[in-house]
C-alpha positions in Angstrom: -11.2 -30.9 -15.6 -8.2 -32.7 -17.4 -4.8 -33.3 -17.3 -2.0 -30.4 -17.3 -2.7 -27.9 -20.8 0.5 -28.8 -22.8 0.7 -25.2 -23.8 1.6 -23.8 -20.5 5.2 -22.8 -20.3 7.8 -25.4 -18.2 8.3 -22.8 -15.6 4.6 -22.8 -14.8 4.2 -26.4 -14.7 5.2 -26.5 -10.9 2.3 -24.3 -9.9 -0.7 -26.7 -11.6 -3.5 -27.1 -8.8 -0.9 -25.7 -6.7 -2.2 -22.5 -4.1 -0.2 -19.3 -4.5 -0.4 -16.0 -5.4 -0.5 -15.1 -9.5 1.2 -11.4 -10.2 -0.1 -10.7 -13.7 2.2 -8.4 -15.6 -1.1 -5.5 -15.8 -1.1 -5.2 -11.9 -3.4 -7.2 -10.8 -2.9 -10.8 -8.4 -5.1 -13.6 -9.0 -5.0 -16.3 -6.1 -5.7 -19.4 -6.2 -4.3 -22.9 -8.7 -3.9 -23.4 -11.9 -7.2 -25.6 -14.0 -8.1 -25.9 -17.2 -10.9 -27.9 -19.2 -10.4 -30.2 -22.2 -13.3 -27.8 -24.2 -10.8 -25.4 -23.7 -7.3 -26.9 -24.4 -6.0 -23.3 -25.2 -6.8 -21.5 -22.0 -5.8 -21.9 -18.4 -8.2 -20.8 -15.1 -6.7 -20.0 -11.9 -10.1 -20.6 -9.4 -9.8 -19.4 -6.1 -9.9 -22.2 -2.8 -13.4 -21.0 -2.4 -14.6 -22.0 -5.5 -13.0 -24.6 -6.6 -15.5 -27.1 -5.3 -18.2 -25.5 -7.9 -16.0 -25.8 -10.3 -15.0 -29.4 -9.8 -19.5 -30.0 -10.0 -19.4 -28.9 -13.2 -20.3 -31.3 -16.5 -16.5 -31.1 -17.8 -18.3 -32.4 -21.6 -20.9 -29.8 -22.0 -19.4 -26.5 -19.4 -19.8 -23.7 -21.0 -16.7 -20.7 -20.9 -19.3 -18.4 -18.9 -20.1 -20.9 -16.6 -16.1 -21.2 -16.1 -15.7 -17.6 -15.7 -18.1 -17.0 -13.3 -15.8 -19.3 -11.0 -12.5 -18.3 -12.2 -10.2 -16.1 -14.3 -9.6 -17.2 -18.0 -6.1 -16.8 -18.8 -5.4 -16.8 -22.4 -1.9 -15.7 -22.3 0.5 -17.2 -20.4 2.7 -14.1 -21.0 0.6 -11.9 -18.6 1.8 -14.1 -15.4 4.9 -12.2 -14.4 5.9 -14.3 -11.4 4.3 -16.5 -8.7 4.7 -16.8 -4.7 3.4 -20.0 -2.8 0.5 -19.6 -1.1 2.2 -20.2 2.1 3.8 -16.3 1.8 1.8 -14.1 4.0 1.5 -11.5 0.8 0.4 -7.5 1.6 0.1 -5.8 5.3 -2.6 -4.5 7.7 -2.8 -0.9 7.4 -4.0 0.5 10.4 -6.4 3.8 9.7 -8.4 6.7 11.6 -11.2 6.0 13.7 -14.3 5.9 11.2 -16.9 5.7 14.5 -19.3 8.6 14.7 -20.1 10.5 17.9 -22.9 12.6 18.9 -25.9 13.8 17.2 -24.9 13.3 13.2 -28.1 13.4 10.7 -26.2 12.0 7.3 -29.3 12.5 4.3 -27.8 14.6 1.5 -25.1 12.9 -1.1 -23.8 15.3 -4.2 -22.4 14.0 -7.0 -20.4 16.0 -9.5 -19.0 14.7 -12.8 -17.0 16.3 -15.6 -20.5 18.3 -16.9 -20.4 20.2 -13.2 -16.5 21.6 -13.9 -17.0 21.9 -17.7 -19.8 24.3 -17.0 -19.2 25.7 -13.8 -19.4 29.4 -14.5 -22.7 31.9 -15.1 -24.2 31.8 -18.3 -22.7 35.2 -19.3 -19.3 33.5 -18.6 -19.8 30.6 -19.9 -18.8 31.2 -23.8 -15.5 32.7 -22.4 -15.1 30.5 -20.4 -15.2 27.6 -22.6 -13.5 29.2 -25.2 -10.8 29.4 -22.6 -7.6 27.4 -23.0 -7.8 25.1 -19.6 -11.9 25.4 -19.4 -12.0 21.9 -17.9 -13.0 19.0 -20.5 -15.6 17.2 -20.7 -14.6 13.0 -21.6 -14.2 13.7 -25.4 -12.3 16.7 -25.5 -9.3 15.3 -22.5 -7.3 15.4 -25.6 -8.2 18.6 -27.7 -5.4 20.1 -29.6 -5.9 22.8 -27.3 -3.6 21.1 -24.9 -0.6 20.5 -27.5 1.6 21.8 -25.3 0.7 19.1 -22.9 0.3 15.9 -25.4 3.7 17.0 -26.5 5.6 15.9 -24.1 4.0 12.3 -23.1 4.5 10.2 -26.5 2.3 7.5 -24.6 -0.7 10.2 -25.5 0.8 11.2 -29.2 1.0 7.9 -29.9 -2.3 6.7 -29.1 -4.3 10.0 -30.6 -4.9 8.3 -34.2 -6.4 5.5 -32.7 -8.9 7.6 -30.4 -9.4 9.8 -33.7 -11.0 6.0 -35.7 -12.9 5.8 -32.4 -14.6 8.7 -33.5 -13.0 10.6 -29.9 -15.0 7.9 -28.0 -12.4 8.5 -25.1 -14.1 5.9 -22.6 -14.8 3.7 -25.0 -11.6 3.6 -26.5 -9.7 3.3 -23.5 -12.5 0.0 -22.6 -11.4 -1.7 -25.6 -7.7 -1.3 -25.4 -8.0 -2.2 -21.5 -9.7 -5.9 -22.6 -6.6 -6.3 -24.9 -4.3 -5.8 -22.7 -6.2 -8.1 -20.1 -6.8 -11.1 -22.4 -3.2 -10.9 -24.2 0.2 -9.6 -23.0 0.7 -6.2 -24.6 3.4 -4.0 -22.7 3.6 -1.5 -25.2 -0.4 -0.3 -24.9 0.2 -0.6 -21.1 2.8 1.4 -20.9 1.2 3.8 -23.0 -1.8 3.5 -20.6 1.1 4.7 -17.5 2.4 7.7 -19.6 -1.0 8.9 -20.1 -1.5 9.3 -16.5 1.1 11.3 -16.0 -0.3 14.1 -18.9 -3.8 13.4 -16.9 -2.2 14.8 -13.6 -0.3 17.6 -15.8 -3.7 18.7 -17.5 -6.0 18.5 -14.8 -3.3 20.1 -11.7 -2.9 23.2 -14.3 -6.4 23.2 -15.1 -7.3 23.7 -11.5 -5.0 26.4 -11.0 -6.3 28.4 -14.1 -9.7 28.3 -13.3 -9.2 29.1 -9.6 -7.3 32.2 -10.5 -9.2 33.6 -13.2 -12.6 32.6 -12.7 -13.0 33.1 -9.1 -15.8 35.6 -9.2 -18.2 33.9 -11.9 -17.8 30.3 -10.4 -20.5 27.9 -9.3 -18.7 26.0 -7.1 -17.9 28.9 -5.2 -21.5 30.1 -4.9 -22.7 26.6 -4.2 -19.9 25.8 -1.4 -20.9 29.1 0.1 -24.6 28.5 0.3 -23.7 24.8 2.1 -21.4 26.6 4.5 -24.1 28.6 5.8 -26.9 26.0 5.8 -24.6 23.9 8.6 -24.0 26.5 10.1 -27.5 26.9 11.1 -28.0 23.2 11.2 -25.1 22.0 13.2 -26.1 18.3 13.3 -26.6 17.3 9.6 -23.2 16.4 7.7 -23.2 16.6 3.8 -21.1 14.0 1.3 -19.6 15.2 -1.8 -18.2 12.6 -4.4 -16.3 14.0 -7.1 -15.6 11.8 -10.6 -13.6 14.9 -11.5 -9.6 14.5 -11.1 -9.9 18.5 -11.0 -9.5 20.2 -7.0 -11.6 22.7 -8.0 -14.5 21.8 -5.6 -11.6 20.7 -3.3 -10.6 24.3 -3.0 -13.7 25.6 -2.6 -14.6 23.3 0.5 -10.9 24.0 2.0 -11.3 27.7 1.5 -15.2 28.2 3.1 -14.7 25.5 5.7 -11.4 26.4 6.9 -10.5 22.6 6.6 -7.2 21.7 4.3 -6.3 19.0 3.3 -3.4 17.9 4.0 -3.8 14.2 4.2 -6.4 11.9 2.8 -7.9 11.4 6.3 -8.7 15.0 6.4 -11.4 14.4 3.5 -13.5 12.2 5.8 -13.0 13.8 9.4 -17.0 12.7 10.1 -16.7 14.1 13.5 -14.8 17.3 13.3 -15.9 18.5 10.0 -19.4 19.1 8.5 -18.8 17.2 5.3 -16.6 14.8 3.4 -15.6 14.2 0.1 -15.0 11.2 -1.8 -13.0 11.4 -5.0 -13.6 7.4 -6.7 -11.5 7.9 -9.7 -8.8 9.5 -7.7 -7.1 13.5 -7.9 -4.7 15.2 -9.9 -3.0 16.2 -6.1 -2.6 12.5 -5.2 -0.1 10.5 -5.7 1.5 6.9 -4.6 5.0 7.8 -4.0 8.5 5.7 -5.5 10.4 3.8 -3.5 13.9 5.7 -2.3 15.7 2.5 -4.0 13.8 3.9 -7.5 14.4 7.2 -6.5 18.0 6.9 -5.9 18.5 6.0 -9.3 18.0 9.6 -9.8 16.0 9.5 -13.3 15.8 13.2 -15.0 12.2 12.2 -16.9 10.3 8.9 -14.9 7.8 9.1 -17.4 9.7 9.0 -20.5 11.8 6.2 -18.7 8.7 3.9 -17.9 7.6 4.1 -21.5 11.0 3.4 -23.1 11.6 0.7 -20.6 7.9 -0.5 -21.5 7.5 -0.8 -17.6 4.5 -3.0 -16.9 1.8 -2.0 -14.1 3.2 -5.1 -12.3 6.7 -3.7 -12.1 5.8 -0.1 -11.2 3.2 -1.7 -8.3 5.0 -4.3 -6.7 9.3 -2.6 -7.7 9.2 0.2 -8.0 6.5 1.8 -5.7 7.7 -0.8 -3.4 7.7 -4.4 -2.2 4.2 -6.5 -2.6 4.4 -6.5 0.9 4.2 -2.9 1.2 2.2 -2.6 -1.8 -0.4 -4.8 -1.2 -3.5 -4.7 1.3 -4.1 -8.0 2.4 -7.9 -6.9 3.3 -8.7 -5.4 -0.1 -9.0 -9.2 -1.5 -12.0 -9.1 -4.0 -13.0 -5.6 -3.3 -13.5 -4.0 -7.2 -14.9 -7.3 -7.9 -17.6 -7.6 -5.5 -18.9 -3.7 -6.1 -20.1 -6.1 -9.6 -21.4 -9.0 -8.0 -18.8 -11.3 -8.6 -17.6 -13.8 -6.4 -14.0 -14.1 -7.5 -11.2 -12.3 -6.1 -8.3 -10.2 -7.1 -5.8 -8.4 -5.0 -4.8 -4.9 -6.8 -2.4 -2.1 -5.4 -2.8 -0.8 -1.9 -5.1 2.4 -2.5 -3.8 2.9 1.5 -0.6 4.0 0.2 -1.7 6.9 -1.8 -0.9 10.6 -0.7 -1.8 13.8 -1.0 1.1 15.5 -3.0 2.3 19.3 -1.9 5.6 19.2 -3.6 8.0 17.3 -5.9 5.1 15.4 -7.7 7.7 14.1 -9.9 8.2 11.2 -6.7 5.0 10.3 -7.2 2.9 8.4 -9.8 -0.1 10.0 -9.9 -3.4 8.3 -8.3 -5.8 8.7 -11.2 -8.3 6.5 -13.0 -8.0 6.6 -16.7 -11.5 7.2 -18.3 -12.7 3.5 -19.4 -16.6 3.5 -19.7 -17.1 -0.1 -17.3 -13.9 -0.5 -15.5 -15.0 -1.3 -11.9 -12.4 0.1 -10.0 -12.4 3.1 -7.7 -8.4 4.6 -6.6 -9.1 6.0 -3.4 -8.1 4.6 -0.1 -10.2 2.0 1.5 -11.5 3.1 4.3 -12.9 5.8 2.0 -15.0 3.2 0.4 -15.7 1.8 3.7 -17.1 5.3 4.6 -19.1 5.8 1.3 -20.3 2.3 1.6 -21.8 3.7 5.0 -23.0 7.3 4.0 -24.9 5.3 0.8 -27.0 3.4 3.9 -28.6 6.8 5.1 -28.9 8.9 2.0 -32.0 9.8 1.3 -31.7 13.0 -1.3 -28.8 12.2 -4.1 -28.2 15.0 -6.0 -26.6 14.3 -9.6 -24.3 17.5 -11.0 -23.0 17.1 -14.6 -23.1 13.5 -14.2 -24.1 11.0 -16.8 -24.9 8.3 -13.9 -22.7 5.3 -15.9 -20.0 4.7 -13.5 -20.8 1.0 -12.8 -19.0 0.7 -9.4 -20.8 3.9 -8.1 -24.2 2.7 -9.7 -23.8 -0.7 -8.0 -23.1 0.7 -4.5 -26.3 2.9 -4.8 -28.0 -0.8 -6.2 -26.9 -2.5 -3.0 -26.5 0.2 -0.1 -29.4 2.8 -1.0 -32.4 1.8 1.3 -33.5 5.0 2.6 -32.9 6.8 -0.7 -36.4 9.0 -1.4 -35.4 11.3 -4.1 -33.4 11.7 -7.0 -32.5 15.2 -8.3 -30.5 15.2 -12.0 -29.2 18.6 -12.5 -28.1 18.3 -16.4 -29.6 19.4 -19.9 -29.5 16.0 -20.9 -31.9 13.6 -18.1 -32.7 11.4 -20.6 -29.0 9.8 -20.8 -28.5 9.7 -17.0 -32.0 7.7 -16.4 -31.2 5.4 -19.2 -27.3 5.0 -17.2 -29.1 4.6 -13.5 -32.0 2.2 -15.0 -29.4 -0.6 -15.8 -29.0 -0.6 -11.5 -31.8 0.5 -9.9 -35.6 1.2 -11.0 -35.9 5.3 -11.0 -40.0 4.4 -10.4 -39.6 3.9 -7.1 -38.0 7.5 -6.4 -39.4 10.9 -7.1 -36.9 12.5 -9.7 -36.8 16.5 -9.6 -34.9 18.0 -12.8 -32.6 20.8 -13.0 -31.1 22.0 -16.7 -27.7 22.7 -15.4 -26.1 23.7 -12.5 -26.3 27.6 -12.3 -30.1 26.5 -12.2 -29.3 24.8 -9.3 -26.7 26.6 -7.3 -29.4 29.5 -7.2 -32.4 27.8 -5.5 -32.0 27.1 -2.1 -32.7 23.4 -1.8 -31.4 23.0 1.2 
């Protein structure tokens, strides 16, 4: 390492191999100091305490950037860091949450996973043309922006404006969102991320309506139903075995389904994972269209007729809604959830991100809220549910031993590593989609698929009508 990178604004200068905390203006804090190498005179690192020793090993002539990276974060815009707090500030709370210890007899073997596939085709096959000719049938990744929803895209300009450049992307939706989310890490960009913040909002629009239509019009054709009601009446015969459902979807149709044969609402996020009064849980990773981290009263108070519009005009950063306008970092921060997206992909850096503790469930005025939902990138390793959640997952992983995959393609990386890591006792693999061939290509990047017995399904009406269980 050498001397101080002459590039880096004066007001940074005081905070060169200095320990504090780094709020970068896309949301995420970086701890550690300031370093930089004289291979690379036009970046700066911040390297966390823990690392910095490895760092310090390292040939400074012939280091490489990966070998860099792998120990720190590359800064290549000094622009992203919005402001700094020395590392003396005891930054984020505690949260205190329910009990996650299990009592009694409890036989945990059975995970089902449902992506967008399951709720895109979740009626009989002689519904199913109607049904997805239907104007909130619920989409699949590429069509979360069909001009069947212009009445939505129409009022969020974050999604109007960003439509021609999906369209070059050939409606690559994940991967479009991936490469707009790496240029608005590596350089500071607040009009894309601001953009990225208004389409969240049409997200929790699209997918809260969505819900409600196919609720009420397609009660009597739809698989969930049929499928919820044959798992009601399995534990009821079988009172010790508990079921997990994880849902990529940001739809509640499964939600309601589970709520409505169970007798269990939920009302707050604890009620999703009540292991000991409740047969089942449910896990939602990329969060719900009915959750929501709700504004300060200070933001509220300034009484704003349209939040969305105002965040996107104002070019609000993920940083300022986080850590302002949600509420202090104090309150907005988890001082336990240090490094937890990064280690789900082996990485031994850490990040602090906003406190998924904080989120909600939202029964009214959703217009207090901003919505807790994870815009489709294809490898973002993040998951926007509360922690103990995870914790919870993490757990229920550990016992599995038959995963059932529902109209999903298997590539959420986060997901996939957790099944890598936690899996021990898994025995059997059961891919319910007309298209296997992608999912074991997405699941053979983490684990080797020879080692399970895989049982096929061409979709999930297939399914839902043999009793597996």
């Amino acid at each position: 390492m050498n001397s101080m990178n002459l590039n880096m604004p004066h007001e940074l200068w005081q905070f060169y191999q200095k320990d504090g905390y780094f709020f970068t203006y896309h949301g995420d804090i970086y701890y550690g100091c300031f370093v930089n190498f004289q291979n690379f005179p036009d970046s700066i690192f911040v390297v966390q305490p823990s690392n910095r020793k490895k760092l310090l090993e390292l040939n400074s002539a012939t280091v490489t950037l990966e070998e860099i990276t792998n120990l720190a974060w590359e800064i290549k815009d000094f622009d992203k860091i919005k402001y700094f707090a020395e590392g003396q500030q005891d930054i984020g709370n505690k949260d205190q949450h329910i009990d996650l210890s299990r009592r009694g007899d409890q036989d945990w073997k059975k995970m089902f996973v449902f992506g967008a596939g399951a709720s895109a085709f979740s009626v009989f096959e002689g519904d199913t043309t109607i049904f997805r000719n239907s104007i909130y049938c619920p989409p699949i990744a590429n069509e979360l922006f069909d001009r069947k929803f212009q009445s939505h895209i129409k009022k969020y300009k974050g999604v109007e404006l960003s439509l021609s450049s999906l369209r070059s992307f050939g409606n690559d939706v994940e991967g479009f969102f991936e490469h707009e989310w790496k240029g608005i890490i590596d350089s500071y960009n607040p009009t894309v991320a601001a953009r990225h913040i208004n389409i969240t909002y049409y997200l929790r629009e699209l997918f809260t309506k969505i819900s409600e239509e196919t609720i009420s019009n397609f009660y009597d054709c739809n698989l969930y139903s049929l499928f919820v009601d044959k798992i009601q009446k399995h534990l009821a015969k079988n009172r010790s075995e508990k079921i997990a459902f994880v849902s990529f979807n940001y739809d509640t149709i499964l939600d309601h389904y589970l709520t409505q044969f169970f007798n269990t609402p939920f009302n707050t996020l604890d009620d999703y994972i009540r292991v000991n009064s409740n047969p089942f849980v449910l896990f939602k990773p990329h969060g719900s269209s009915n959750w929501g981290w709700k504004f300060s009263e200070n933001f509220l108070n300034l009484n704003i007729t349209d939040i969305p519009k105002y965040l996107l005009e104002n070019q609000t950063s993920f940083s300022e809604l986080y850590f302002q306008h949600l509420g202090t970092p104090y309150e907005m921060v988890y001082q336990q959830s240090w490094g937890h997206e990064l280690q789900l992909s082996d990485h031994t850096k850490g990040k602090f991100s906003v406190n998924k503790n904080k989120i909600e469930v939202v029964h009214s005025k959703p217009e207090c809220y901003f919505p807790s939902l994870l815009i489709p990138y294809k490898d973002k390793d993040e998951m926007v549910m509360p922690y103990h959640h995870y914790s919870l997952m993490q757990w229920y992983i550990n016992s599995v031993e038959d995963l059932y995959l529902i109209g999903w393609k298997g590539n959420e990386a986060a997901f996939n590593t957790l099944i890598k890591r936690q899996a021990q006792k898994l025995k059997r693999i059961f891919i319910v989609n007309p298209n296997p061939k992608e999912v074991e290509l997405n699941l053979n990047k983490y684990i080797d698929l020879k080692k399970y017995e895989i049982i096929y399904f061409k979709d999930f009406e297939s399914f839902s009508k043999i009793d597996l269980i």
